[in-house]
N, CA, C and O atoms as a GROMACS GRO file, in nm:
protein
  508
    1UNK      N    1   0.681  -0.704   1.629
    1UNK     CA    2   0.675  -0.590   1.539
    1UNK      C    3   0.607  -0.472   1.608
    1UNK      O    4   0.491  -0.492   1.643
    2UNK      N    5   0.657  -0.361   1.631
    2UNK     CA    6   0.587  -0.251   1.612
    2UNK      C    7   0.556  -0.135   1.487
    2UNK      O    8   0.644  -0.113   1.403
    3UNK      N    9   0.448  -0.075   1.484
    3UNK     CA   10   0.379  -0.008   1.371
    3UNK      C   11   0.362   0.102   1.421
    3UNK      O   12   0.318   0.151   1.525
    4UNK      N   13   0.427   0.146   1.281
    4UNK     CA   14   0.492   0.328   1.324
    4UNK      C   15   0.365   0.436   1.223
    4UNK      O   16   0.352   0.449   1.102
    5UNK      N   17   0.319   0.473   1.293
    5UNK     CA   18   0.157   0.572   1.202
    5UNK      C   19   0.207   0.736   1.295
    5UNK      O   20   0.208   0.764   1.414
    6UNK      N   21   0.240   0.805   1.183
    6UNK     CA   22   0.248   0.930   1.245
    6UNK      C   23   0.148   0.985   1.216
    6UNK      O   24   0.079   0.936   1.127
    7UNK      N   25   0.108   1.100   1.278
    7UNK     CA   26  -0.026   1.149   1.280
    7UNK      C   27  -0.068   1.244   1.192
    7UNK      O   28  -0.085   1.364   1.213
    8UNK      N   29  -0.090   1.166   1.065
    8UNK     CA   30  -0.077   1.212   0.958
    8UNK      C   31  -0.246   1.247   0.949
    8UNK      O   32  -0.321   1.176   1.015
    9UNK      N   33  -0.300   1.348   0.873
    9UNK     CA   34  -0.414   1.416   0.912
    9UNK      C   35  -0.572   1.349   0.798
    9UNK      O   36  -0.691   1.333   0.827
   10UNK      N   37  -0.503   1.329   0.685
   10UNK     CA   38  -0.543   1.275   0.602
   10UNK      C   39  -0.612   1.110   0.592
   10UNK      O   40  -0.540   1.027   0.648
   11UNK      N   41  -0.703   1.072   0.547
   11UNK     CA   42  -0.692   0.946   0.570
   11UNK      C   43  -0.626   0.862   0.480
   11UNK      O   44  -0.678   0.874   0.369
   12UNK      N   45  -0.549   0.795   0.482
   12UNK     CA   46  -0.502   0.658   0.402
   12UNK      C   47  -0.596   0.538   0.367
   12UNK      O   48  -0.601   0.445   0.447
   13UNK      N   49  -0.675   0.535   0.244
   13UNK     CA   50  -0.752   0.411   0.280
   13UNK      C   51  -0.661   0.324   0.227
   13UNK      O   52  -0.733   0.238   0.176
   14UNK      N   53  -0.505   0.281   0.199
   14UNK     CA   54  -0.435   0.220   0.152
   14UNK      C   55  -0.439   0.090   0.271
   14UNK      O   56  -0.472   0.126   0.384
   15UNK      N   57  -0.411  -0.046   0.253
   15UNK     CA   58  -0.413  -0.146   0.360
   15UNK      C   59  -0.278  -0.160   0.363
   15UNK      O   60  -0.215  -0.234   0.288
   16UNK      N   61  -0.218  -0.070   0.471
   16UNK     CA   62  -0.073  -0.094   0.512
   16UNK      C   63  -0.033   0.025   0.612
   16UNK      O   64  -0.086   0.136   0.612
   17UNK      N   65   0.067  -0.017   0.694
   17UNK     CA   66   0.131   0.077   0.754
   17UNK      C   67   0.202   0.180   0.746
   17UNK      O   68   0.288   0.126   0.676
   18UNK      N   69   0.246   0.297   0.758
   18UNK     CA   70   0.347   0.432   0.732
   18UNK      C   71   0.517   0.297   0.757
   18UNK      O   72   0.620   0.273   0.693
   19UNK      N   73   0.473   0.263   0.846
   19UNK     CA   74   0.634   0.212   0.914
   19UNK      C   75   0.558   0.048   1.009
   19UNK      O   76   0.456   0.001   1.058
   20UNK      N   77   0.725   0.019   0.975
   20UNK     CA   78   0.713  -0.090   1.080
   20UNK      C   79   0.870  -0.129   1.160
   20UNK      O   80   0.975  -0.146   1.098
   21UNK      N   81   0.857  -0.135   1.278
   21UNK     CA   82   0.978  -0.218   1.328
   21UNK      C   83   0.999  -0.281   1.324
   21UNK      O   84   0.894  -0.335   1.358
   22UNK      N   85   1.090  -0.391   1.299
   22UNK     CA   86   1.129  -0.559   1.331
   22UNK      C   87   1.294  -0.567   1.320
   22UNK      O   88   1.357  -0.516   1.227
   23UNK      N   89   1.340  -0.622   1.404
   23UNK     CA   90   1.427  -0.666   1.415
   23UNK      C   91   1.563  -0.576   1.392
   23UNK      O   92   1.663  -0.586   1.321
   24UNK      N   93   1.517  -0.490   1.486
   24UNK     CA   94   1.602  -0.372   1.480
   24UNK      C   95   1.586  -0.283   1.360
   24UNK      O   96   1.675  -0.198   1.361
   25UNK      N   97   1.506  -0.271   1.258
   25UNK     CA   98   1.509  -0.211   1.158
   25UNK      C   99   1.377  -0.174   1.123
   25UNK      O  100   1.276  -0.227   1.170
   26UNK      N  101   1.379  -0.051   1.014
   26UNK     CA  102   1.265   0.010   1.032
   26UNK      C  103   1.240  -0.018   0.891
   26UNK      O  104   1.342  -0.048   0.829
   27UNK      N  105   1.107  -0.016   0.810
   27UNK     CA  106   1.072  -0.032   0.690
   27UNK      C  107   0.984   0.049   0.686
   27UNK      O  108   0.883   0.034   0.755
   28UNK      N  109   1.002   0.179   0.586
   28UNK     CA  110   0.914   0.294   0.565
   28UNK      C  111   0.840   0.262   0.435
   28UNK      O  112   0.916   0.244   0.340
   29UNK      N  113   0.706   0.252   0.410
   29UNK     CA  114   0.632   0.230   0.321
   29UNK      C  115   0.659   0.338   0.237
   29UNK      O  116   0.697   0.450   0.269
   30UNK      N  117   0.617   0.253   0.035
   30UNK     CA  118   0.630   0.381  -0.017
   30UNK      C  119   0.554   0.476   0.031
   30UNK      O  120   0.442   0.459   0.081
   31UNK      N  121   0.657   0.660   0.008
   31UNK     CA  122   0.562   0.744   0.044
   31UNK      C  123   0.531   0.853  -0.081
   31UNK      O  124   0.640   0.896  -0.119
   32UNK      N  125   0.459   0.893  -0.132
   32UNK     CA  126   0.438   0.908  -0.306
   32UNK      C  127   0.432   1.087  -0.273
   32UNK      O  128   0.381   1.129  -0.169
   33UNK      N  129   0.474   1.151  -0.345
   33UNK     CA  130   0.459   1.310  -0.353
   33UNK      C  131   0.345   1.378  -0.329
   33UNK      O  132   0.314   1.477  -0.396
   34UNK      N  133   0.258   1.321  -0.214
   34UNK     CA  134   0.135   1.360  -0.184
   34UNK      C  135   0.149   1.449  -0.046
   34UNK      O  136   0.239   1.435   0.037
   35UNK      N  137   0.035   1.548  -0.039
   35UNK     CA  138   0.096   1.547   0.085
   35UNK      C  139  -0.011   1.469   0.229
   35UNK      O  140  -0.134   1.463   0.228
   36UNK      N  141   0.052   1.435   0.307
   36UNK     CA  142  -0.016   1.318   0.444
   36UNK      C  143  -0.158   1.411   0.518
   36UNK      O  144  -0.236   1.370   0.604
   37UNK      N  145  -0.154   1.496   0.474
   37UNK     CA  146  -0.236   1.588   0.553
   37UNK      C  147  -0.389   1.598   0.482
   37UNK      O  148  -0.502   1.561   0.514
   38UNK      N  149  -0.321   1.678   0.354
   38UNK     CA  150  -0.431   1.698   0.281
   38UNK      C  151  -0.479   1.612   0.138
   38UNK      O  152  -0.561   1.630   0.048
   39UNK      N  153  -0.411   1.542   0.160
   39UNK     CA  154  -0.414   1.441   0.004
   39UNK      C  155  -0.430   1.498  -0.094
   39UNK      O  156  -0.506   1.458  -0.183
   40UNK      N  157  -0.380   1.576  -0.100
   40UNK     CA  158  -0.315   1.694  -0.254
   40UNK      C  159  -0.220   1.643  -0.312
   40UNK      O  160  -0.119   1.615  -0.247
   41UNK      N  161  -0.228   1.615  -0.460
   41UNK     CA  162  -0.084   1.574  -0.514
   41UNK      C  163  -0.005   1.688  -0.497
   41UNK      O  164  -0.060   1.798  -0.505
   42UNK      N  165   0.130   1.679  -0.471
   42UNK     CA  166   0.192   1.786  -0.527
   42UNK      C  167   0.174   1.877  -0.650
   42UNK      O  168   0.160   1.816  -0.755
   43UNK      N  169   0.172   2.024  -0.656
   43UNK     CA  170   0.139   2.051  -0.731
   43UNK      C  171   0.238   2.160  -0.839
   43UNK      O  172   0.206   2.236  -0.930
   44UNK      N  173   0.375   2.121  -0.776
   44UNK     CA  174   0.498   2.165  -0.900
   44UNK      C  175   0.561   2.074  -0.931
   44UNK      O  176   0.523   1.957  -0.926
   45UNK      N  177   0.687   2.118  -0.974
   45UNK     CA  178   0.796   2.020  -1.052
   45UNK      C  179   0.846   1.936  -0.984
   45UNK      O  180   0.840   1.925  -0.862
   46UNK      N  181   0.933   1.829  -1.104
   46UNK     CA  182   1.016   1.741  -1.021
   46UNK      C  183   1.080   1.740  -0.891
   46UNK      O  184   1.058   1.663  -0.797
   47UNK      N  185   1.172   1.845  -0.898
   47UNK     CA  186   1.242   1.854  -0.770
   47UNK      C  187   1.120   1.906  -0.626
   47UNK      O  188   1.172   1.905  -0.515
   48UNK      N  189   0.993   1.941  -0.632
   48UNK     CA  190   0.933   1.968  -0.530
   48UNK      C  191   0.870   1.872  -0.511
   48UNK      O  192   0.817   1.874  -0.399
   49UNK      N  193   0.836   1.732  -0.602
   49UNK     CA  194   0.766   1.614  -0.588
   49UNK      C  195   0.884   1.521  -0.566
   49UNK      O  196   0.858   1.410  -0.612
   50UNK      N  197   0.991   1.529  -0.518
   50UNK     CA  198   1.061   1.478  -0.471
   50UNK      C  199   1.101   1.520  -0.295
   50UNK      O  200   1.124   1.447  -0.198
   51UNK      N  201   1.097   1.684  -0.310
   51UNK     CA  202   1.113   1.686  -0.150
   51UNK      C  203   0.975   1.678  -0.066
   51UNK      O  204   0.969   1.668   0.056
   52UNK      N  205   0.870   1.683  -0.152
   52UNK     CA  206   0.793   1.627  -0.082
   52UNK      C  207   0.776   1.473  -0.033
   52UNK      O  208   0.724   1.456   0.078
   53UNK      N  209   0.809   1.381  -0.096
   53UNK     CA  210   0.809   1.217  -0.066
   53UNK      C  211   0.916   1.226   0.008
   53UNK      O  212   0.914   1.180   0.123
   54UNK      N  213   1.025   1.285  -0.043
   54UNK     CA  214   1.121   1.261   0.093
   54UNK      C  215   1.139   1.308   0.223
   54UNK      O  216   1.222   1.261   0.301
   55UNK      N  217   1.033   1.436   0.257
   55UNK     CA  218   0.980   1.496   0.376
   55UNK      C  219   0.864   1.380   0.468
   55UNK      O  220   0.850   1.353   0.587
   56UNK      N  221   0.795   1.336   0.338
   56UNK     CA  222   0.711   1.214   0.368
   56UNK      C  223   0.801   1.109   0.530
   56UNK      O  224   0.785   1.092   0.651
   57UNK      N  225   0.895   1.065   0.413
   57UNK     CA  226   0.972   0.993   0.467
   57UNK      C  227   1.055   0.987   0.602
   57UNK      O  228   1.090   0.898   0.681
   58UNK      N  229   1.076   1.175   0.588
   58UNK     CA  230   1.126   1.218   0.706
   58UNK      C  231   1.039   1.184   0.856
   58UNK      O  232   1.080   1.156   0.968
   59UNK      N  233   0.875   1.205   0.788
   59UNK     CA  234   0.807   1.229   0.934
   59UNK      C  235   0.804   1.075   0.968
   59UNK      O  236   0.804   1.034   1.083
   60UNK      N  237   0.800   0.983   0.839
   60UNK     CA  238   0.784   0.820   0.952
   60UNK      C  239   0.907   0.806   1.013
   60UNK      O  240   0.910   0.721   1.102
   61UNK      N  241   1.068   0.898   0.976
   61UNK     CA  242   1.192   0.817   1.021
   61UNK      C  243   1.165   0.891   1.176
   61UNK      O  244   1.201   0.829   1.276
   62UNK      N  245   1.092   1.046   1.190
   62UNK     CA  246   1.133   1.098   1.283
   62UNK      C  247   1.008   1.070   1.409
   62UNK      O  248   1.006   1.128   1.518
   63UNK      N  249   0.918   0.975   1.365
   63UNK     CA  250   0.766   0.949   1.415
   63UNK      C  251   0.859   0.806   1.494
   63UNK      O  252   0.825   0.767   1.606
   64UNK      N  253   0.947   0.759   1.437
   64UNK     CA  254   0.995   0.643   1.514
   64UNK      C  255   1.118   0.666   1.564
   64UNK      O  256   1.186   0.565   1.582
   65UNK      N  257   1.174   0.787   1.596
   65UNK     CA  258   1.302   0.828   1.631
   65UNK      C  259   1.422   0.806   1.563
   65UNK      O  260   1.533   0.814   1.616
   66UNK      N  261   1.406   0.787   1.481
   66UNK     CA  262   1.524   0.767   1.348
   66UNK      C  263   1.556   0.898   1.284
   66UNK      O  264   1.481   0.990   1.249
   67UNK      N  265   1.692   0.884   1.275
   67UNK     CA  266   1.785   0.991   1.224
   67UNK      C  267   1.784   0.985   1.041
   67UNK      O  268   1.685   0.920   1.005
   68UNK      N  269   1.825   1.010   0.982
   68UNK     CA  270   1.822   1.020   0.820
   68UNK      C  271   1.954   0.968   0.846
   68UNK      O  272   1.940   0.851   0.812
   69UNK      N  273   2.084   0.982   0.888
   69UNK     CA  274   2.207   0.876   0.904
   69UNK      C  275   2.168   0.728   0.868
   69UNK      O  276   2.213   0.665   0.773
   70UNK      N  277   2.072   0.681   0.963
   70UNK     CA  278   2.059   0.548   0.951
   70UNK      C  279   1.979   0.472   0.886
   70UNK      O  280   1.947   0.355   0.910
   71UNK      N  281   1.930   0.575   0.760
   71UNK     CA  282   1.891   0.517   0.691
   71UNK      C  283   1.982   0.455   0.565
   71UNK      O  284   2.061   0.516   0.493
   72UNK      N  285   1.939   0.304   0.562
   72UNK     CA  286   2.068   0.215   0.474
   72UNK      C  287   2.039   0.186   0.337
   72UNK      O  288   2.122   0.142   0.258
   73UNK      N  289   1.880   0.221   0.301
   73UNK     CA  290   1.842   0.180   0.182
   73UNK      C  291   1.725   0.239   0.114
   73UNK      O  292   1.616   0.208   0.163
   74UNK      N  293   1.723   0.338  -0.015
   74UNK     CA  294   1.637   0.382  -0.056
   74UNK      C  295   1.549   0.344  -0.168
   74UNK      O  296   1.614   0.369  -0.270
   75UNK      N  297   1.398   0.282  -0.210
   75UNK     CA  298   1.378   0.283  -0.359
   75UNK      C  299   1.334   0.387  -0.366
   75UNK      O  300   1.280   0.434  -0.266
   76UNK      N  301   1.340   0.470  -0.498
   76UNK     CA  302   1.243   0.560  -0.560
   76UNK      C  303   1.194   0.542  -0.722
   76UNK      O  304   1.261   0.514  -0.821
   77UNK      N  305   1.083   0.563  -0.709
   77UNK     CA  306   1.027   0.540  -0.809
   77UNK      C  307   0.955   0.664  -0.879
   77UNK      O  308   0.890   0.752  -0.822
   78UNK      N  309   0.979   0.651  -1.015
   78UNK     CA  310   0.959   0.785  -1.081
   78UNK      C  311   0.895   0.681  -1.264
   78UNK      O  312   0.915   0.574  -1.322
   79UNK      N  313   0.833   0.780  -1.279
   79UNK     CA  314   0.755   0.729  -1.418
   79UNK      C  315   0.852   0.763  -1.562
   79UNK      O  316   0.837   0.703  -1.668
   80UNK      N  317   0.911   0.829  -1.547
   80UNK     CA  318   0.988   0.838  -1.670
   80UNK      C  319   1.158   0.891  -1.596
   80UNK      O  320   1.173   0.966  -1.499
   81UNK      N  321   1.276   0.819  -1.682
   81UNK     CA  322   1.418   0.835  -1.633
   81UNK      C  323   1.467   0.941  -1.649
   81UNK      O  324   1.569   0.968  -1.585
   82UNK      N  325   1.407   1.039  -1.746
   82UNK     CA  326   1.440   1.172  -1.760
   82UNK      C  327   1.424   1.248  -1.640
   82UNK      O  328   1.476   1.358  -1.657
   83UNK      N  329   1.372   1.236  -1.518
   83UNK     CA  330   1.388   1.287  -1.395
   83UNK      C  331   1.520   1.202  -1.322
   83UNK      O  332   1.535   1.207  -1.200
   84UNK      N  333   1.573   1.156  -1.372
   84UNK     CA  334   1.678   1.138  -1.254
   84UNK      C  335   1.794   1.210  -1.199
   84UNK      O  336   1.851   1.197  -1.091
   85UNK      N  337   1.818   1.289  -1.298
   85UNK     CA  338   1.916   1.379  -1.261
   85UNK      C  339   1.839   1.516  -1.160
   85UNK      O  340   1.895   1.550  -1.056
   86UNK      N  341   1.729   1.573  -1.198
   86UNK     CA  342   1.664   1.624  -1.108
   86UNK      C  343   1.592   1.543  -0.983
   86UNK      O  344   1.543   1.621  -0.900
   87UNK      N  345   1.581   1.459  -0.965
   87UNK     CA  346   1.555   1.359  -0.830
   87UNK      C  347   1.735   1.306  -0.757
   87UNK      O  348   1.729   1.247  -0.649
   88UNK      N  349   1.847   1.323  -0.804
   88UNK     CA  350   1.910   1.343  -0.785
   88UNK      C  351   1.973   1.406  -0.667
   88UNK      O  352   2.019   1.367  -0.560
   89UNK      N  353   1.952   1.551  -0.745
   89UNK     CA  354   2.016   1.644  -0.642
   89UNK      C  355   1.954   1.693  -0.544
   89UNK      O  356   2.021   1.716  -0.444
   90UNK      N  357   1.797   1.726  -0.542
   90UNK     CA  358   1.750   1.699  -0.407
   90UNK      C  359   1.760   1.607  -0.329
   90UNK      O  360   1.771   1.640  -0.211
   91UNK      N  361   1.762   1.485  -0.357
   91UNK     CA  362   1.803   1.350  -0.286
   91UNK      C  363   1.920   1.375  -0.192
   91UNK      O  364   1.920   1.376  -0.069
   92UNK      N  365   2.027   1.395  -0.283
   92UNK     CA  366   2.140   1.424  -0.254
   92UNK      C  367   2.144   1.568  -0.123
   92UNK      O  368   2.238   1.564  -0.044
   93UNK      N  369   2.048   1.678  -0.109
   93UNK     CA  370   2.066   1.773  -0.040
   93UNK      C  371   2.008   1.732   0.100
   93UNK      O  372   2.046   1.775   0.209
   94UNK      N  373   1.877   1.613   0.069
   94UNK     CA  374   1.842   1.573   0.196
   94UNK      C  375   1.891   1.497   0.265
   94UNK      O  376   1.846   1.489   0.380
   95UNK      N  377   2.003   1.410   0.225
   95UNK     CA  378   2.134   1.285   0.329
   95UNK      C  379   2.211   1.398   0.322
   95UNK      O  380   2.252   1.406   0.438
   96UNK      N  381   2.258   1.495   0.258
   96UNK     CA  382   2.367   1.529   0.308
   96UNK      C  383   2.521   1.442   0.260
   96UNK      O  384   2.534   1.399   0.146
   97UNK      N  385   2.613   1.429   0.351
   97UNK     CA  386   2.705   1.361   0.346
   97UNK      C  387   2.683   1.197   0.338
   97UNK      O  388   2.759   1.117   0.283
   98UNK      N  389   2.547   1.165   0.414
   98UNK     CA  390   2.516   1.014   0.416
   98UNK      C  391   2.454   0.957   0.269
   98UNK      O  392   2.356   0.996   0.206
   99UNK      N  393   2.525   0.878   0.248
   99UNK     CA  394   2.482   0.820   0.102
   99UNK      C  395   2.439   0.679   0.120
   99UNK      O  396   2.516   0.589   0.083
  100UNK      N  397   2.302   0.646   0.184
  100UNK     CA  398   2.250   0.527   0.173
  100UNK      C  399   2.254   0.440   0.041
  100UNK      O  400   2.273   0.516  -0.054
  101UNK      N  401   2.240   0.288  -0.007
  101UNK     CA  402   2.238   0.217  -0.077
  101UNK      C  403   2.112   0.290  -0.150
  101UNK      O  404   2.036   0.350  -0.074
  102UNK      N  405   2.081   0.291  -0.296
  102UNK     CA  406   1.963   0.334  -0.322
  102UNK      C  407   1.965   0.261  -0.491
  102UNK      O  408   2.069   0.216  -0.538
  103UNK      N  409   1.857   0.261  -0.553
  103UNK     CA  410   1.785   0.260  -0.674
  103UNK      C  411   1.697   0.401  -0.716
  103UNK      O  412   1.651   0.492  -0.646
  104UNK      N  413   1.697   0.386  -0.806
  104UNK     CA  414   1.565   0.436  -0.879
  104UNK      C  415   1.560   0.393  -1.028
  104UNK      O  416   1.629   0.384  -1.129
  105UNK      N  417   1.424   0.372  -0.974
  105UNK     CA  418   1.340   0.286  -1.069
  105UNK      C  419   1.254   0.340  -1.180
  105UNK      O  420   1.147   0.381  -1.135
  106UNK      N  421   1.265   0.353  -1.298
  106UNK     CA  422   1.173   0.412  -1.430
  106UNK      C  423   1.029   0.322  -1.376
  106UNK      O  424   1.031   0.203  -1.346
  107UNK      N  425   0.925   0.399  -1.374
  107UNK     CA  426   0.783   0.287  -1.411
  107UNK      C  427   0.683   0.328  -1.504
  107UNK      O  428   0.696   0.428  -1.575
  108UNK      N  429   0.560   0.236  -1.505
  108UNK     CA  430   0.496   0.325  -1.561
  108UNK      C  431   0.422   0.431  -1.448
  108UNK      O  432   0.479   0.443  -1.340
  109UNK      N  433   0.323   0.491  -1.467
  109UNK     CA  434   0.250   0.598  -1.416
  109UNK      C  435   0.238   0.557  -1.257
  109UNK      O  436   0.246   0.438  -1.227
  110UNK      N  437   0.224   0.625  -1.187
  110UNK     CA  438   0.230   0.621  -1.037
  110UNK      C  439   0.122   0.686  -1.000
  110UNK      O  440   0.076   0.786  -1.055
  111UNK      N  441   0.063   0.610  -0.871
  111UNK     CA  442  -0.091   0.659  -0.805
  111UNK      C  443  -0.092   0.822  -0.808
  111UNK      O  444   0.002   0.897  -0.831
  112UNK      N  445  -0.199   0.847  -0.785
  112UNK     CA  446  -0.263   0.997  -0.812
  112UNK      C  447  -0.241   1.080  -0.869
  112UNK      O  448  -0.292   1.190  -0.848
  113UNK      N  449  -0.126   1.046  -0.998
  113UNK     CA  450  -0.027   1.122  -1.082
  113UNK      C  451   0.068   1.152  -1.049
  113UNK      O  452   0.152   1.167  -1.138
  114UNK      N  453   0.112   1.180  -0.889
  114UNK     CA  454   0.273   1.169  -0.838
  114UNK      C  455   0.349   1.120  -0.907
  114UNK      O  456   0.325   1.012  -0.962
  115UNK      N  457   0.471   1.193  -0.924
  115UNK     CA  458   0.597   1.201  -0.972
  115UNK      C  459   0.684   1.098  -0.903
  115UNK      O  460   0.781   1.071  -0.973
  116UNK      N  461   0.683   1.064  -0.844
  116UNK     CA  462   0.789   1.037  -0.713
  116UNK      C  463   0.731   0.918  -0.625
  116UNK      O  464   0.608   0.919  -0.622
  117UNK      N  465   0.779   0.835  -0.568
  117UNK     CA  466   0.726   0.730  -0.450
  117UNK      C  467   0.860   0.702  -0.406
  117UNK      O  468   0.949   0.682  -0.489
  118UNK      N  469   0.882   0.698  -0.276
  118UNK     CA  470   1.026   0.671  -0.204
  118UNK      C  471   0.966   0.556  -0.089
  118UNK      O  472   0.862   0.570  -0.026
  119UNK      N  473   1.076   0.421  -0.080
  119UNK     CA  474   1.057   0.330   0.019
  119UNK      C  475   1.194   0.372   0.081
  119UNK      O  476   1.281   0.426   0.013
  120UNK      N  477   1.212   0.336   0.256
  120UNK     CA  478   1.300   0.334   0.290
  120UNK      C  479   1.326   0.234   0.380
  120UNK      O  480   1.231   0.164   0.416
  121UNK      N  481   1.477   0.207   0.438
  121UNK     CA  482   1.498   0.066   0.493
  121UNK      C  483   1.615   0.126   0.628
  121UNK      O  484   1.732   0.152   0.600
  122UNK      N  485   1.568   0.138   0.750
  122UNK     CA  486   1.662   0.231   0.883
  122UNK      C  487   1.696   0.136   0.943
  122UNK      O  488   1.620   0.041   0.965
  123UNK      N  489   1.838   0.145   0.988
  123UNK     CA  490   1.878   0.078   1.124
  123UNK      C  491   1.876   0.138   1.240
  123UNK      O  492   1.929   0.242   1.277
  124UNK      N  493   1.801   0.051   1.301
  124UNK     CA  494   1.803   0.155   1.487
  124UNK      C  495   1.904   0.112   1.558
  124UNK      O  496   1.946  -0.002   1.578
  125UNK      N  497   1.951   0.251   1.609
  125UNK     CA  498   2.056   0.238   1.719
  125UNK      C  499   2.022   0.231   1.861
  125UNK      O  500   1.959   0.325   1.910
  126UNK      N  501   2.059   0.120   1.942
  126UNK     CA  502   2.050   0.111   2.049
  126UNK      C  503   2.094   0.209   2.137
  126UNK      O  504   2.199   0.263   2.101
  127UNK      N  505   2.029   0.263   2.280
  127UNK     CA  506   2.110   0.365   2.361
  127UNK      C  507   2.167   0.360   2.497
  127UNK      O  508   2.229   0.456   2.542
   0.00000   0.00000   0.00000
């Protein structure tokens, strides 16, 4: 296994990794609408507590050289289902044409009041 920690500025006292490699594949820990730097919740709407977790996401895919293509599998998690259509279409603006396997999940309340928590699941391409 390798363990993927981008140099995120903030501390995490969470017991877990940003990322991990194994077996050709990458597993991005949830990353919650915070931001990595300053541990600020986000502090607007749905759709900006969404591109924030999924920017999250961006820096572990791009901290381990992973493309957003290869990513094959998304959870997101949101506290009430009435955001899904707005978690949606940002979702949708950040793959682009690539439409990974995904969920989203109703829960109850999510750490620090974040809106949003995104896991992701990458395949690495050999070169």
């Amino acid at each position: 296994m390798q363990m993927v920690t981008p140099p995120f500025k903030g501390e995490n006292k969470g017991h877990y990794t940003a990322g991990v490699i194994s077996n050709g594949m990458l597993y991005v820990s949830g990353q919650l609408s915070i931001d990595p730097d300053t541990r600020e919740v986000c502090p607007g709407d749905i759709r900006e507590h969404t591109r924030l977790a999924l920017n999250n996401v961006d820096r572990v895919l791009k901290h381990a050289g992973v493309q957003r293509d290869q990513v094959v599998m998304c959870r997101v998690y949101t506290p009430d289902v009435k955001y899904w259509g707005p978690i949606n279409e940002v979702y949708a603006d950040f793959f682009g044409e690539h439409k990974p396997a995904r969920v989203i999940v109703s829960t109850t309340t999510l750490h620090f009041g974040c809106l949003v928590e995104i896991e992701a699941v990458a395949e690495l391409t050999s070169d």
